[in-house]
C-alpha positions in Angstrom: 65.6 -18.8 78.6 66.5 -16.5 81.8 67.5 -12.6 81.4 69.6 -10.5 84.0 69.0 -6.6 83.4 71.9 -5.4 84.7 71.7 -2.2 87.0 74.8 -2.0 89.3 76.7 1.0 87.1 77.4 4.1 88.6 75.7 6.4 86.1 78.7 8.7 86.1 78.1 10.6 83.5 74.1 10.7 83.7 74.6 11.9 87.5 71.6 9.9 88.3 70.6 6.8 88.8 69.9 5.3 84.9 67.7 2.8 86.4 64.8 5.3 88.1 64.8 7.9 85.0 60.8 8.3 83.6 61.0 6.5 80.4 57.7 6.3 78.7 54.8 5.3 81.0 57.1 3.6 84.0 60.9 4.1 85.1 63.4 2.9 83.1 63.5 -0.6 85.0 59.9 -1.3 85.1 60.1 -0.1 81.3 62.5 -3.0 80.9 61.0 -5.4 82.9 57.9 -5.4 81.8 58.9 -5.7 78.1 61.3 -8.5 79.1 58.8 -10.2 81.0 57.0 -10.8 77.5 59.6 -13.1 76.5 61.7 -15.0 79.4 61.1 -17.8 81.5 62.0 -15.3 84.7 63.9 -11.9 84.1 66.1 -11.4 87.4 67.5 -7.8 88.3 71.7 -7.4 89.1 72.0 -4.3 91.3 74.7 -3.3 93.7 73.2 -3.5 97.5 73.1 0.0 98.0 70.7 0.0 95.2 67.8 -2.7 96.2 65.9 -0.4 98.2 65.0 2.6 95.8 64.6 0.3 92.9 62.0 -2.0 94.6 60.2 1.1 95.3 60.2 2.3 92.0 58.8 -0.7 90.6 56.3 -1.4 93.1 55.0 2.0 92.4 54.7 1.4 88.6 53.4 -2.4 88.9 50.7 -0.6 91.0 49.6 1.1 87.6 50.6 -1.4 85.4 48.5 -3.9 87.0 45.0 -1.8 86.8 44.8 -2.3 83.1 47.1 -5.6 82.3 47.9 -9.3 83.7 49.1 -8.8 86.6 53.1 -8.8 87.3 53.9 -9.9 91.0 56.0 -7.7 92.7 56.9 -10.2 95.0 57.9 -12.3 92.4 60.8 -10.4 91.3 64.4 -11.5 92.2 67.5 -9.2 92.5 70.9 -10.7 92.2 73.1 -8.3 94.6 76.6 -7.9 93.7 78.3 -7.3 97.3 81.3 -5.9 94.9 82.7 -2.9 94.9 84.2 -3.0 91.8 82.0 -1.2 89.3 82.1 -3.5 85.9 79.6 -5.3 83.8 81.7 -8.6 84.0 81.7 -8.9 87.7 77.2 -8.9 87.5 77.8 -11.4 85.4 80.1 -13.9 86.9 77.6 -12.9 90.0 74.7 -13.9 88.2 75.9 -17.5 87.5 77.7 -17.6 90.9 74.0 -16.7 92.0 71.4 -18.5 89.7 73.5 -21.5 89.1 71.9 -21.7 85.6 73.9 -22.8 82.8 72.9 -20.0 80.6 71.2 -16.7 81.1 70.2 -13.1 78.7 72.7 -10.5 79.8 71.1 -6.9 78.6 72.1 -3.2 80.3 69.2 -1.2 81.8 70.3 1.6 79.6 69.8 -0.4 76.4 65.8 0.4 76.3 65.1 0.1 72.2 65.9 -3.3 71.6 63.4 -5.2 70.0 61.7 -8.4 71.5 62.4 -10.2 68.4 66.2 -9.4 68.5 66.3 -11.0 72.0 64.2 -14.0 70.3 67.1 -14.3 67.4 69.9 -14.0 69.7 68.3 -16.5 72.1 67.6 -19.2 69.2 71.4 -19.0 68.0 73.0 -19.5 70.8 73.2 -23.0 70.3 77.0 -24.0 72.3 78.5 -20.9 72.1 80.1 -19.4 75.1 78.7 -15.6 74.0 76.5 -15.1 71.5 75.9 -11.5 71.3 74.4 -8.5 69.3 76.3 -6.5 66.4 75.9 -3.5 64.3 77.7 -1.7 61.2 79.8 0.4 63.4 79.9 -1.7 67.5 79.7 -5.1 69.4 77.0 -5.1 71.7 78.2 -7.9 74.4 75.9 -6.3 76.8 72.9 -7.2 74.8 74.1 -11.1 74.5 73.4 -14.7 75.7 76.7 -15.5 77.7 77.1 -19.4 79.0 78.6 -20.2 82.9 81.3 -21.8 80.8 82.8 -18.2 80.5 83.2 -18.2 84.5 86.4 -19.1 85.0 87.8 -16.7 82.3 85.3 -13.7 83.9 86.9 -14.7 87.4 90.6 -14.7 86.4 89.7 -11.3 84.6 88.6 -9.6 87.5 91.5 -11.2 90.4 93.7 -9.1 87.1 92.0 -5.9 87.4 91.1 -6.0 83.5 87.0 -5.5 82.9 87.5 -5.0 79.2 84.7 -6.8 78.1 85.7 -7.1 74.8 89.3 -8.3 75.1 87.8 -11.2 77.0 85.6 -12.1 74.1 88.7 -13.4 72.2 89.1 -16.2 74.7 85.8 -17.1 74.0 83.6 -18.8 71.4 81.5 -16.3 70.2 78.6 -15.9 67.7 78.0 -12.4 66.7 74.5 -11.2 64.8 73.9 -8.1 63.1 70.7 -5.6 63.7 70.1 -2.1 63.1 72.4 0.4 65.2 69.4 2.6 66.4 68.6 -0.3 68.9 71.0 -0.4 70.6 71.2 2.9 71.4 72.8 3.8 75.5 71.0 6.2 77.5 75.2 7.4 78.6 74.4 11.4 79.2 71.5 13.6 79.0 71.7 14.0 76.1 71.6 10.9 75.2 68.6 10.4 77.4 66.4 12.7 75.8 67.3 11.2 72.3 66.5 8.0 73.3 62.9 9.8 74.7 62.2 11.3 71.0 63.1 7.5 70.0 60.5 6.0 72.0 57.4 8.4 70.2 
């Protein structure tokens, strides 16, 4: 299976850039490319435009180190999805990404969802089966942003966003859905500050 880290927030209420934050030995996007890497066919990156040129540079800069010491990851070999929207929502990178990749089925997972585990992914990826979502749960939220979504969902996703509603979850009742349940702490969202450094004290 195919993944799409999606990166094209704003990161309004970190006031920076989510995406370029240190997060362990890397930036948080070669952090999560890396790991991702491990696990999918091809991980492609959803960014807004404005966006390409900063995060290629952060990751050519950490492949550079990465590289010295493991197999080598190409950075020529990675591919962005733009979104030439500019309408800041989850659901419009991923109607983008199918509009894009033209694959029938991709790994949707937020660059500020940095704990999850690889074999989560593996679970999710293995239940899919026909579902048009299946997607990540724990005792207290939904994670659709940590989810296998199917292009099936396109038409719905498009007919969401010409009506201005990017509630991702109200859209989830027209679909059907498969939800699995994990441990919270993974899918812990690096939102605020705060929430960044928890997620830092996480990582030890």
């Amino acid at each position: 299976m195919n993944c799409v880290i999606l990166c094209g927030g704003k990161s309004s209420r970190m006031k920076a850039n989510k995406a370029l934050l240190p997060f362990g030995d890397y930036k948080l996007i070669t952090y999560q490319y890396i790991k991702l890497s491990k696990i999918f066919k091809k991980v492609f990156i959803s960014i807004k435009d404005f966006q390409q040129d900063s995060i290629l540079s952060a990751l050519q800069d950490d492949l550079s180190k990465y590289n010295l010491e493991n197999p080598p990851i190409d950075v020529d070999s990675i591919d962005f999805i733009v979104e030439k929207s500019n309408i800041f929502a989850p659901i419009v990178g991923i109607l983008n990404s199918f509009d894009v990749t033209n694959i029938d089925k991709l790994f949707f997972i937020s660059c500020d969802c940095p704990l999850v585990k690889l074999k989560t992914f593996q679970i999710l990826s293995n239940n899919s089966d026909d579902y048009d979502v299946t997607y990540a749960k724990d005792s207290t939220k939904t994670h659709p942003l940590v989810a296998v979504w199917s292009a099936k969902t396109k038409e719905k996703l498009k007919e969401a966003i010409e009506m201005n509603n990017f509630k991702i979850m109200e859209l989830l009742e027209h679909f059907y859905t498969k939800s699995i349940y994990f441990d919270k702490l993974e899918f812990f969202n690096l939102n605020t500050k705060s929430d960044y450094k928890k997620a830092l004290k996480l990582l030890e």
